[in-house]
N, C-alpha and C positions, 0 to 999 in steps of 0.2 A: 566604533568598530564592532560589528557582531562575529563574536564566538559559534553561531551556530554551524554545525555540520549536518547539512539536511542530505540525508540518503532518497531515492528515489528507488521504489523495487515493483518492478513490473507484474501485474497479478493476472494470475490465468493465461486463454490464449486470444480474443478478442483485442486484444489491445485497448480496452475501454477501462483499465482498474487497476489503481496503484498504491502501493502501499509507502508513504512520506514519515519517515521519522526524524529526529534532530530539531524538531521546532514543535512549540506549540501555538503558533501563529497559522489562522486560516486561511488568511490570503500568501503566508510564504510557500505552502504546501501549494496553491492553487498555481503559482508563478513557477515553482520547481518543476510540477509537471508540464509545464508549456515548454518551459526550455527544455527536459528531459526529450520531451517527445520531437520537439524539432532538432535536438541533436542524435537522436536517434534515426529521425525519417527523411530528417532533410525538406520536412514539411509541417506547416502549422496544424493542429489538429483540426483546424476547421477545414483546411484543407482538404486534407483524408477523409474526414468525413462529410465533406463537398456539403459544408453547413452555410448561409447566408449570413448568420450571425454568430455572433461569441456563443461558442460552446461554453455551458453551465456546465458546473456540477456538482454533485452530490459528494458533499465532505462529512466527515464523521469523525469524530475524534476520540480517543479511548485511553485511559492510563491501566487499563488491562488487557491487552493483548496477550496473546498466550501461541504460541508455535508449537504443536503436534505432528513429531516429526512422520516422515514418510517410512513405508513398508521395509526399504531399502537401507541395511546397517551400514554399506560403505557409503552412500549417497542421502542421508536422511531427510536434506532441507529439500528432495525429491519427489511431487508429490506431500508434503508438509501440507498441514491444514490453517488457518488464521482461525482462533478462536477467542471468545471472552466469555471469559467458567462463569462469571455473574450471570447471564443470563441462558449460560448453554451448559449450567454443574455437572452435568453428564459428561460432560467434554475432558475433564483431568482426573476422571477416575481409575487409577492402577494403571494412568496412562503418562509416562513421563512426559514433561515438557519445557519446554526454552520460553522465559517467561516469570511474571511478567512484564512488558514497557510500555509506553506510549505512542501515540502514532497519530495520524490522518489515513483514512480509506478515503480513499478519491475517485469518484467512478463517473465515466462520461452520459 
């Protein structure tokens, strides 16, 4: 029986990039956004993207993530940035942030 609770959170406005946390498994992450996106669209992603073959994609996985919240004090996660200060240090300077955990970037 797996414990896991894998979130799915849709990144940007393409629909091409999502951010998977609750697993560190790269084929669970890969599986979450298939079913995420067909219960979302009601369509396979190869579908939509009127692809001939299994859409690939680009996974990434990171135990530093870091959330930089948005402009907006009532609506912060608005606008929010995804970051990892290991290689963007600039990024949490005098700058609060939610952070950090682990995840999959998953981009089509």
């Amino acid at each position: 029986m797996s414990t896991e609770k894998i979130t799915v959170q849709e990144m940007g406005e393409d629909s091409d990039m999502w951010l998977i946390t609750g697993t560190t498994d790269a084929h669970s992450a890969d599986e979450a956004v298939r079913d995420w996106f067909e219960n979302a669209t009601g369509e396979t992603i190869e579908a939509f993207q009127d692809a001939d073959d299994l859409v690939e994609f680009t996974i990434r996985f990171r135990k530093d993530w870091h959330w930089l919240p948005g402009n907006d004090p009532l609506n912060p996660m608005d606008e929010a940035a995804l970051v990892y200060p290991n290689e963007e240090p600039w990024a949490l300077s005098n700058i609060p942030s939610i952070g950090p955990f682990s995840g999959f970037l998953v981009q089509a």
